[in-house]
C-alpha positions as CSV (number, residue, x, y, z in Angstrom):
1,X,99.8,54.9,81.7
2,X,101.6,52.2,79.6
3,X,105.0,54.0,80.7
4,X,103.5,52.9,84.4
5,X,102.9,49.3,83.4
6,X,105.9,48.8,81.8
7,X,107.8,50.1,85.1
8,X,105.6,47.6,87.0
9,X,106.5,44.7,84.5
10,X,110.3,45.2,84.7
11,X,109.9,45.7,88.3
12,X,108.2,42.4,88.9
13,X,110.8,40.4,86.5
14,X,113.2,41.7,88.3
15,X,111.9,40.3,91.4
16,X,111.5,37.2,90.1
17,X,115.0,37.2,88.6
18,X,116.9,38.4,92.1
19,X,118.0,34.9,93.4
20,X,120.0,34.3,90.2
21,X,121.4,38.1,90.2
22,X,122.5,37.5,93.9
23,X,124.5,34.8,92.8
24,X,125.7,36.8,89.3
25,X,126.3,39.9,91.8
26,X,128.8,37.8,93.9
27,X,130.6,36.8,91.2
28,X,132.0,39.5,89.8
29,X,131.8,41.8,92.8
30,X,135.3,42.9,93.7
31,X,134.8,42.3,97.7
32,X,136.1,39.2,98.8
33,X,133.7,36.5,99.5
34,X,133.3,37.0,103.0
35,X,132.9,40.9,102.8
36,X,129.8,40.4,100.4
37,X,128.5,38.1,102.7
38,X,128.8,40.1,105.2
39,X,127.8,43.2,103.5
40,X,124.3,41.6,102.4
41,X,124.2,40.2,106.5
42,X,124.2,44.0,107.3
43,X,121.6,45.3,104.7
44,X,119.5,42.4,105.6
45,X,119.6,43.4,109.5
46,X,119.2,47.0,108.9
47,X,116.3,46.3,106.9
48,X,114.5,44.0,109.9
49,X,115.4,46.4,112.5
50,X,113.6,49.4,110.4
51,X,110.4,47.1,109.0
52,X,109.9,46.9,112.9
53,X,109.9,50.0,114.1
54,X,107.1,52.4,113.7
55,X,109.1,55.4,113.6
56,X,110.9,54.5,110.6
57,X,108.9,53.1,107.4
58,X,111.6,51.0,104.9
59,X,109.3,51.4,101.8
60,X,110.3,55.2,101.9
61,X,113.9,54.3,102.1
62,X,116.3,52.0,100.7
63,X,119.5,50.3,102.5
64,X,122.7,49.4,100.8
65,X,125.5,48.4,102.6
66,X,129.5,48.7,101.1
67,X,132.3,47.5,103.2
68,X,130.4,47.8,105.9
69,X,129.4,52.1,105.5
70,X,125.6,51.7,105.5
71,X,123.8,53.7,103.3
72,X,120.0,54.5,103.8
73,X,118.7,56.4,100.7
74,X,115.1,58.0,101.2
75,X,112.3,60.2,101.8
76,X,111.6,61.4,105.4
77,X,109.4,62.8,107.5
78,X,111.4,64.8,110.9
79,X,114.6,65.1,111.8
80,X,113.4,62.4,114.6
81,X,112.7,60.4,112.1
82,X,116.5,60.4,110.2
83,X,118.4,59.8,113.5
84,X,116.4,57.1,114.4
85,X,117.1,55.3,111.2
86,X,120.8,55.9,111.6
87,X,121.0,54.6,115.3
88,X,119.1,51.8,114.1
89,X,121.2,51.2,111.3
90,X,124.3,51.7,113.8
91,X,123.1,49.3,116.5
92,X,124.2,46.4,113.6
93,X,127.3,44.3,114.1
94,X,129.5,45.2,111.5
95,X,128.4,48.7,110.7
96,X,131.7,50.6,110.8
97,X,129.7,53.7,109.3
98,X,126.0,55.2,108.5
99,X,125.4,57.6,105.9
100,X,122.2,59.5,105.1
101,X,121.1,60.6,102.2
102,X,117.7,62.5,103.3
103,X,114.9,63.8,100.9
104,X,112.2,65.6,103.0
105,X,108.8,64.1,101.9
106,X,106.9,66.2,99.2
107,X,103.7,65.6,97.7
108,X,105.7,66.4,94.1
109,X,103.2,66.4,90.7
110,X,106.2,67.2,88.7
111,X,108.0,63.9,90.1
112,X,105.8,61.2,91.1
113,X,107.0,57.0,91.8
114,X,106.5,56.7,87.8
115,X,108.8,59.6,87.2
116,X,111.3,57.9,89.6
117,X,111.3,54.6,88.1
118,X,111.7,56.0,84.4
119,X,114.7,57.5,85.4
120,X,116.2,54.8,87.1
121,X,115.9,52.9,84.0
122,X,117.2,55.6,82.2
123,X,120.2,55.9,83.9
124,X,120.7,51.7,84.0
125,X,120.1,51.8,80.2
126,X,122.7,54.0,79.6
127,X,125.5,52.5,82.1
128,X,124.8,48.8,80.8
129,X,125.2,50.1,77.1
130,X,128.5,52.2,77.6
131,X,131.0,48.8,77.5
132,X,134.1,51.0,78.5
133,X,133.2,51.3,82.1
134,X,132.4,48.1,84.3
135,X,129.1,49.1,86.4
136,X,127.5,46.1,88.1
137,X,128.5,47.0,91.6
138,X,126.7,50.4,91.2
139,X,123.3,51.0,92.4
140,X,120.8,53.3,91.4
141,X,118.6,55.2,93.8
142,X,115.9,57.8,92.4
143,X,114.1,59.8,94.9
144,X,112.1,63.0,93.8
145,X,113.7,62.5,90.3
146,X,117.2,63.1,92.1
147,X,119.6,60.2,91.2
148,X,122.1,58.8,94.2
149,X,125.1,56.5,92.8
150,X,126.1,54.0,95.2
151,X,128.6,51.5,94.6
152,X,132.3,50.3,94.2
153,X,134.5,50.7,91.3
154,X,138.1,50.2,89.9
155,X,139.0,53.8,88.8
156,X,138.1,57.2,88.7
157,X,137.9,57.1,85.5
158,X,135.4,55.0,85.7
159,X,133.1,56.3,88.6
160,X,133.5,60.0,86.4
161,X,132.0,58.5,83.8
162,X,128.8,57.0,85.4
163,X,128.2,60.6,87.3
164,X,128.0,62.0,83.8
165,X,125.8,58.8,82.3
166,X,123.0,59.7,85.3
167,X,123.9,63.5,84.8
168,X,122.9,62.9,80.8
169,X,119.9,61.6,81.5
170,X,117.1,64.4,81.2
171,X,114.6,64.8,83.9
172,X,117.0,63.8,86.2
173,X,117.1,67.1,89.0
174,X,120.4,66.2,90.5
175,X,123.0,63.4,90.6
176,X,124.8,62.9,94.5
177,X,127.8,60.4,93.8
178,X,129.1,58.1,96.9
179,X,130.8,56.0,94.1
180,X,134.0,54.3,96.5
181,X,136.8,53.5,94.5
182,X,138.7,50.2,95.1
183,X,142.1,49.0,94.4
């Protein structure tokens, strides 16, 4: 229980921090200007078309969106359901690509939302604290105490490196890397 509230806690302080991390986030993102902008432009309209249609729920999926490859992170419920959330996704201006990343839906007591966001900070804990590797344009997804690495990166070498941070941490089922490498 107090592992739940402190979840909660960081969760909400995060929340409260995100207009200063959007600006922090564009300044040492290695996409130009205009290709973040555009980027969040595309996550934002993804998200809007999905939180209005009833076949697709966002709060059991996430969007991120990296040089314009969309990628919806989630739990699902049909096949129906997936392809509709890519076409939706795909209708966007700017989406040059859509990639899934389906969980089927479980009722899980070994893995619950607590489980999940444990894990997450886990894994954030540990890339923040390793100061050979530069991780703020990685994200995070935890679904079903599997871990999904999304972001951009400089090197190989680097994006290795964060597979096996997420890999380390235990609990975590399986780690599914879609770490792009930029130059």
């Amino acid at each position: 229980m107090r592992q739940l509230i402190l979840c909660l806690f960081c969760a909400a302080a995060l929340l409260g921090l995100s207009g200063c991390a959007t600006i922090y986030k564009a300044s040492v993102d290695e996409r130009d200007l205009g290709t973040f902008v555009d980027d969040g432009r595309i996550e934002s309209s993804v998200r809007a078309r999905i939180i209005n249609d009833a076949a697709v729920k966002l709060r059991d999926m996430s969007v991120n969106s990296y040089l314009g490859t969309v990628y919806l992170v989630g739990e699902f419920d049909s096949d129906q359901q997936k392809m509709r959330a890519v076409r939706l996704a795909g209708e966007v201006d700017g989406v040059r690509r859509v990639t899934m990343i389906p969980f089927q839906k479980l009722d899980d007591p070994a893995c619950g939302t607590s489980d999940d966001l444990s894990l997450y900070a886990r894994i954030k804990s540990r890339l923040v604290e390793d100061r050979d590797i530069w991780s703020t344009q990685v994200d995070v997804k935890v679904v079903q105490c599997n871990a999904v690495i999304l972001g951009l990166v400089k090197s190989q070498n680097d994006a290795s490196r964060i597979v096996a941070h997420a890999n380390a941490v235990e609990g975590v089922r399986t780690v599914q890397n879609y770490i792009r490498i930029i130059k």
